[in-house]
Residue, then its C-alpha position, 0 to 999 in steps of 0.5 A: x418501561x420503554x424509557x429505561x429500554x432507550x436507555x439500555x438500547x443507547x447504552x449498549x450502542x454507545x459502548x459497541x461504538x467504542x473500540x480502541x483505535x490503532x496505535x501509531x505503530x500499527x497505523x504505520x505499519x499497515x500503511x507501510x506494508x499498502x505502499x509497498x504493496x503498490x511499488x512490488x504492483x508498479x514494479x512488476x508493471x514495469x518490467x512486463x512493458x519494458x520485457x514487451x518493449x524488448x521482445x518488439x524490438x522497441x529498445x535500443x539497448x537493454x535497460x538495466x537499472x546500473x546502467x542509468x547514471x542518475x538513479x538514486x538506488x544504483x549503488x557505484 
């Protein structure tokens, strides 16, 4: 009798231990949406130590992403 319970109970668990893993798709998919997640953070922390920066009176001129000749996203 306790033989054919283990049985059952390691049975069971190994079936709760199966679950389909997540396709390709979908692994990218969240991984996308995490890293964008973490720019938009950075991003926003940018822009309130450089709209710091401006309201201090620390920056020269100010700083607009057109105006940086070697960014590789500034369209010409």
């Amino acid at each position: 009798m306790r033989a054919v319970t283990i049985l059952s109970m390691l049975a069971a668990l190994g079936l709760a231990g199966c679950s389909k893993e997540p396709s390709f798709d979908e692994r990218y998919a969240a991984e996308s949406n995490r890293i964008e997640g973490m720019a938009a953070n950075m991003q926003a922390q940018l822009d309130e130590q450089l709209n710091a920066s401006a309201a201090a009176g620390r920056l020269a001129l100010p700083i607009d992403e057109n105006d940086v000749a070697d960014n590789a996203t500034a369209e010409p």
